[in-house]
C-alpha positions in Angstrom: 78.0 150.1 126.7 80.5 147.1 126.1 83.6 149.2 126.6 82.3 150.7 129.6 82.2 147.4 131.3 85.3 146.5 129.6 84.4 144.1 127.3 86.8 145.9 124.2 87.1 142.9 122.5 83.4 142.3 122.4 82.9 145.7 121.2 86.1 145.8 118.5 84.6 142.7 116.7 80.9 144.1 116.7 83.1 147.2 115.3 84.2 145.4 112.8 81.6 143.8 111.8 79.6 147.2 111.5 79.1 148.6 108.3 78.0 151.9 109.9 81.2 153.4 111.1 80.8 156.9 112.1 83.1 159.3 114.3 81.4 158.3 117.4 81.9 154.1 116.8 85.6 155.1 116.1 86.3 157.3 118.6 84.2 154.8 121.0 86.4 151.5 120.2 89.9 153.7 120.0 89.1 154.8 124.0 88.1 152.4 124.9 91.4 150.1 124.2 93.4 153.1 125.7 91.3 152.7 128.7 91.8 148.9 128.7 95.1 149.5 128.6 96.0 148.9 124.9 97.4 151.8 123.9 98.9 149.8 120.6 95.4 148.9 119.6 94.4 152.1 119.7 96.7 153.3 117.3 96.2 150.8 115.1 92.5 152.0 114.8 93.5 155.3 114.3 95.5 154.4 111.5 92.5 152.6 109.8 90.2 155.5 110.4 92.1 158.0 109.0 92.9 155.9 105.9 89.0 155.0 105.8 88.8 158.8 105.4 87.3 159.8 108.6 88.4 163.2 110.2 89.0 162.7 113.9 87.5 165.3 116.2 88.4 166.8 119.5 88.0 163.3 121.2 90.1 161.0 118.6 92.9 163.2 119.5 92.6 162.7 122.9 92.5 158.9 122.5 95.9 159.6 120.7 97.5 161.6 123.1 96.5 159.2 125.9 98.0 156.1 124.0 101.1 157.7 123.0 101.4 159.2 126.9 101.1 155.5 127.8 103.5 154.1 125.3 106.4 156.5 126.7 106.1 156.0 130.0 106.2 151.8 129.1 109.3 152.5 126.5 110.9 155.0 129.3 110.1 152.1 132.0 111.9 149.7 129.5 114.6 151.6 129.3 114.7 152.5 132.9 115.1 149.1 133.9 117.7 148.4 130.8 120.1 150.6 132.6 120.1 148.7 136.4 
């Protein structure tokens, strides 16, 4: 609910202060920041749920795609803009 009305960072810190975290609070709080636009963040919680031993499904990967999608185009636009 938070992270559909964009509230990520109400919804990361109520993450974190969890101590249920299954697939679907994951996979919830890594969309989310790609949605929001913070495709880093989103890594970042990968990283942490794979090293908290959870197996990502079908939609953690897609959360992963979609951030590392975003980072190119910014670190093409980067260099893009290098060059002129």
């Amino acid at each position: 609910m938070l992270v559909s009305c964009k509230e990520v960072e109400v919804a990361q810190a109520l993450f974190e202060e969890s101590c249920i975290r299954d697939l679907v609070s994951w996979n919830t709080v890594i969309n989310g920041h790609v949605r929001s636009g913070k495709p880093n963040e989103a890594l970042k919680l990968f990283r942490q749920m794979r090293v908290a031993n959870v197996e990502p499904d079908e939609v953690t990967m897609i959360g992963v795609v979609s951030s590392c999608a975003v980072c190119q185009v910014w670190k093409s636009s980067a260099s893009r803009s290098d060059v002129q």
